[in-house]
C-alpha positions in Angstrom: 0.0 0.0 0.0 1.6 3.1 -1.3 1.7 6.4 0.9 -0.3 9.7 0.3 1.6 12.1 -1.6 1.5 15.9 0.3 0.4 18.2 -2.5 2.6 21.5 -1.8 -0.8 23.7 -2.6 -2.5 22.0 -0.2 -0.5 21.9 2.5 -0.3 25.9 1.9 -3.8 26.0 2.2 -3.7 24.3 5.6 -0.8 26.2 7.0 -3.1 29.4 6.4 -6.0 28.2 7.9 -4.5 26.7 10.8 -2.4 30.6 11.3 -5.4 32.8 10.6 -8.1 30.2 12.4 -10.2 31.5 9.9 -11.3 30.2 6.2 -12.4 33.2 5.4 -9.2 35.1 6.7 -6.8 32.1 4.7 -8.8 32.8 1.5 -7.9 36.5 1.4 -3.9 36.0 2.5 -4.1 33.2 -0.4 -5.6 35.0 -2.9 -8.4 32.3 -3.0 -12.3 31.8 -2.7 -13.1 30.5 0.7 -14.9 27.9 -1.2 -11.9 26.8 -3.0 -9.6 27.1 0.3 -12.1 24.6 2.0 -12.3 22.3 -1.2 -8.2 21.9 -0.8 -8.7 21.1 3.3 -11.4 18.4 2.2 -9.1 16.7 -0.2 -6.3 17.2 2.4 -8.4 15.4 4.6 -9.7 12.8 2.2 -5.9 11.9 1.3 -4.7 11.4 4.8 -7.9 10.2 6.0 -8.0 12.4 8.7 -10.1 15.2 10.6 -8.0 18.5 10.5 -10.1 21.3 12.3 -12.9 21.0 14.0 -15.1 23.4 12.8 -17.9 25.4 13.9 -19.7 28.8 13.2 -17.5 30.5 15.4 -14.2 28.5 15.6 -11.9 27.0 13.5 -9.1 25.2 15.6 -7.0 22.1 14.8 -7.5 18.9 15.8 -5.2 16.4 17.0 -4.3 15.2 14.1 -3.9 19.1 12.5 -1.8 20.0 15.3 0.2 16.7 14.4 0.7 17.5 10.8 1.3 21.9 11.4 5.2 21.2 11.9 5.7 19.0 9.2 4.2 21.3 7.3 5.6 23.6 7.6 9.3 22.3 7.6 8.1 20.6 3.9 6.9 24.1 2.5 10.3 25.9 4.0 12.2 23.2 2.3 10.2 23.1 -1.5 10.8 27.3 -1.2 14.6 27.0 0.2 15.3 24.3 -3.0 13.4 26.1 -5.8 15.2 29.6 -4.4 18.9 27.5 -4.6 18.3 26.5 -8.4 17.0 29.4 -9.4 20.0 31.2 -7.8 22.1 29.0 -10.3 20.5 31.2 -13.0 21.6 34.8 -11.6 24.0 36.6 -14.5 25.6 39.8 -13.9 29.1 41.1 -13.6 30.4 42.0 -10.7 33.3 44.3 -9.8 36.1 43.1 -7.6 38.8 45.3 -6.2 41.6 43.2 -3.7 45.6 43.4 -2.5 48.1 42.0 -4.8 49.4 39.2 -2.3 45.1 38.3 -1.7 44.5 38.9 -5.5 47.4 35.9 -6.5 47.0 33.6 -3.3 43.6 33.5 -1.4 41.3 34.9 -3.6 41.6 33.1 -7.1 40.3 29.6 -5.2 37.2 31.5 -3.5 36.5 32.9 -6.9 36.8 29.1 -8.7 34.3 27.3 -6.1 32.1 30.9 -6.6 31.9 30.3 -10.3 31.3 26.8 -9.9 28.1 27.6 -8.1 27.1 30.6 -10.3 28.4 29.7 -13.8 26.5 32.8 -15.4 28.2 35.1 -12.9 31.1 37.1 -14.3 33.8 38.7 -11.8 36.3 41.4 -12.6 39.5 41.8 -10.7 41.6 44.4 -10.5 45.1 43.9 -7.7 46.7 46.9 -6.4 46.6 49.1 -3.8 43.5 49.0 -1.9 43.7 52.4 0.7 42.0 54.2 -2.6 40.0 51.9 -3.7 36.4 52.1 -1.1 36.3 55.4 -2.8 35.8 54.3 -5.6 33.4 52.0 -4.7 29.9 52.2 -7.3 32.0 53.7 -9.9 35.1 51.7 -10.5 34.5 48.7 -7.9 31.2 46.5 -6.7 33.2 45.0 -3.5 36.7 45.8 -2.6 38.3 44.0 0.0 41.1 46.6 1.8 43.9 46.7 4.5 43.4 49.4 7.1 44.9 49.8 10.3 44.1 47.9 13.3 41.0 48.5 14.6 40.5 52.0 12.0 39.0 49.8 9.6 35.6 51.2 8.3 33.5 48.1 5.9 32.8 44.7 7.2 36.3 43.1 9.3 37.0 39.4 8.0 40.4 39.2 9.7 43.8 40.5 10.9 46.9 40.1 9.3 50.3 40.6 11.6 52.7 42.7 9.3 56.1 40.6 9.0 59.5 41.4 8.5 61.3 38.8 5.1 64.0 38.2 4.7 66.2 35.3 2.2 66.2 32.3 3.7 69.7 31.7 2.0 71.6 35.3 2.7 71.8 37.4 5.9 70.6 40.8 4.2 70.0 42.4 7.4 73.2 42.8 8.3 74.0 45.0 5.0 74.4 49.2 6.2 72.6 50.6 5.4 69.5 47.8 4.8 68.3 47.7 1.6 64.1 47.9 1.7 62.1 46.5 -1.4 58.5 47.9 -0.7 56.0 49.1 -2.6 54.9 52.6 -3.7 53.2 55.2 -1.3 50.3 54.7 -0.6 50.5 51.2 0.8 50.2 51.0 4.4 53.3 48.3 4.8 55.7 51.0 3.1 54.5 54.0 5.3 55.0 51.1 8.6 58.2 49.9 7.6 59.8 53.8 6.9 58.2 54.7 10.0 59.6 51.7 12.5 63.1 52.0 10.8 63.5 55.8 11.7 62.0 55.1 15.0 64.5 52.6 16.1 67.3 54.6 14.1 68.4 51.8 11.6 70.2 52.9 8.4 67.8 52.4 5.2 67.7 53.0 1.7 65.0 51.9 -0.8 66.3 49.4 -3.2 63.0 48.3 -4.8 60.0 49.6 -5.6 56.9 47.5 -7.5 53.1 47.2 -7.2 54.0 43.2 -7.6 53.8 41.7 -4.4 55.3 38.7 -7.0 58.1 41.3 -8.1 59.1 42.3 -4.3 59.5 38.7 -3.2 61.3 37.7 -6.4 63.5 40.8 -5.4 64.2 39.6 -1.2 64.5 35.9 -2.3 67.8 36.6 -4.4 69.2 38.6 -1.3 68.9 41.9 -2.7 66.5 43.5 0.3 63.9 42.9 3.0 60.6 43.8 2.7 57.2 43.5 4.8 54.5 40.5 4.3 51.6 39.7 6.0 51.9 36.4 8.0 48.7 35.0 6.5 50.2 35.0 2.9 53.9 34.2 4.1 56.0 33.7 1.1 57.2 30.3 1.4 60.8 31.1 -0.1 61.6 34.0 2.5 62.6 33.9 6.1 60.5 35.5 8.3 63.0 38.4 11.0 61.6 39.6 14.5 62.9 42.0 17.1 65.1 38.8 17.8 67.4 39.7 14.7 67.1 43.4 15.5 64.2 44.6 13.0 61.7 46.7 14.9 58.2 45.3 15.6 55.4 46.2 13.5 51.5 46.8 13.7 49.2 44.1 12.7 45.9 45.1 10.0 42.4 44.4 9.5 41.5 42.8 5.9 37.8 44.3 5.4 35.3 43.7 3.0 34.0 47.1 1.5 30.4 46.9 -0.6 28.8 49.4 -3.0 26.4 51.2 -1.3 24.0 49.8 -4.0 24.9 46.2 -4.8 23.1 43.9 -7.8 22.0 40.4 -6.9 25.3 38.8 -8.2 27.5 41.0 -6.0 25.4 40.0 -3.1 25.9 36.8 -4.0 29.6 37.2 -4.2 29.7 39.2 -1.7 28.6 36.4 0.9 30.6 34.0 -0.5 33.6 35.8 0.0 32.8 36.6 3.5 32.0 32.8 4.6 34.9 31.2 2.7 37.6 33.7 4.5 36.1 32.6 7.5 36.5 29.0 6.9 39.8 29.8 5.6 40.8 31.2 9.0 39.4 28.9 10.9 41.5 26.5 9.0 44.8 25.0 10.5 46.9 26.2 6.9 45.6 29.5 7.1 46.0 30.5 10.8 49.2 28.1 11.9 52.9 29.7 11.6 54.9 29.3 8.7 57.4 27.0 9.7 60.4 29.7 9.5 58.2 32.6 11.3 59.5 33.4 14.9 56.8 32.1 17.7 57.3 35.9 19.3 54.8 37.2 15.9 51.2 37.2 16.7 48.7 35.7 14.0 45.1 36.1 15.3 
């Protein structure tokens, strides 16, 4: 003996009398006779062979059975509404606008943005790397989303995490000990160049700028062939440099908050990447690769 099927419609039909406790008052929130709202009880009924509401010129309240079947329901109209919303999600198009640090751009990002597209095939991002302490500004004209380094705790958009700012170093040549230490950085405007000019004066250590690139690529290429130093964050550790502390005489640095910055008026599809972004940075750093120490970086450097 085969089971009843629950007809969707009907189901609807009962959830709205069984809220309003009224026929009448279900009809008008469906849209619906009441005639044809009490025709789709009575089949209801008939199917499952069951009294749902006891009825009466007054009253309308559920029966045993009614208040029996009101969860399930309900949970089976959530669910039909939840899946139908989920496919048709599949079919959003737009483009959306991305604006992101060079280091995030090349090594965090590009694998959020393959599982994003995976889910959203007619979704269509834009990225653009570079400096990001100009880029909320632009946000509606040039950029959909940016996600931006501030300083810690001055960080206006939505914080995803903080980043400890890291001294590198070779891992095959002692550059530090050159006089005065050569610096590969990038241009101004980025808030590791202003830190590192600023901790080197403040602990009077010799300088020069050697290097200079918006390539976070470039920089490293640069400090792994013993030329300079430079400043990383400790989430994106380069795997070929050597991370310095106080320990080998390099000044302590601030740490920065990575925040997501949205248009003030964003399109479906930016929403949508939006979100993804946020939730998959958060698993990311909750994740034991992403949080953990590189396995040259000095236990005395904070990663939160």
């Amino acid at each position: 003996m085969s089971l009843p099927v629950l007809d969707p419609d009907l189901l609807k039909a009962f959830v709205a009398v069984a809220d309003q406790r009224s026929f009448t008052r279900a009809a008008a929130l469906l849209n619906r006779t009441q005639s044809a709202v009490s025709m789709q009880i009575k089949r209801l009924e008939d199917r499952l062979q069951v009294e749902l509401f006891h009825r009466t010129k007054v009253h309308v309240e559920l029966s045993a059975a009614g208040e029996g079947l009101l969860g399930y329901a309900r949970r089976i109209l959530t669910l039909g509404d939840e899946a139908v919303g989920r496919l048709l999600e599949h079919k959003v198009e737009g483009i959306v606008r991305l604006g992101v640090m060079d280091d995030y751009g090349a090594f965090v990002v590009p694998a959020i943005l393959a599982s994003f597209v995976a889910e959203f095939p007619l979704i269509h991002v834009e990225m653009e790397t570079g400096l990001t302490s100009s880029m909320p500004a632009r946000l509606g004209e040039s950029f959909d989303l940016v996600i931006a380094m501030h300083p810690e705790g001055r960080g206006d958009g939505e914080f995803l995490r903080r980043e400890q700012a890291v001294w590198a170093t070779s891992a095959q040549h002692d550059t530090q000990e050159l006089d005065p230490l050569p610096v590969a950085l990038y241009p101004q405007g980025c808030l590791f160049r202003k830190w590192a000019m600023e901790a080197l004066d403040a602990a009077k250590r010799p300088w020069r700028l050697s290097f200079v690139s918006h390539s976070s690529s470039a920089v490293e290429a640069v400090v792994a062939q013993g030329l300079a130093v430079t400043v990383v964050k400790a989430g994106t550790f380069p795997s070929k440099l050597r991370a310095l502390s106080d320990r080998d005489g390099m000044p302590r640095l601030p740490a920065a908050d990575i925040c997501l910055h949205r248009a003030t008026t964003l399109s479906h599809a930016s929403s949508l990447l939006a979100d993804h972004l946020r939730t998959k940075l958060a698993e990311r750093a909750s994740n034991i690769g992403w949080d953990s120490r590189p396995q040259n970086l000095p236990g005395r450097i904070s990663i939160r």
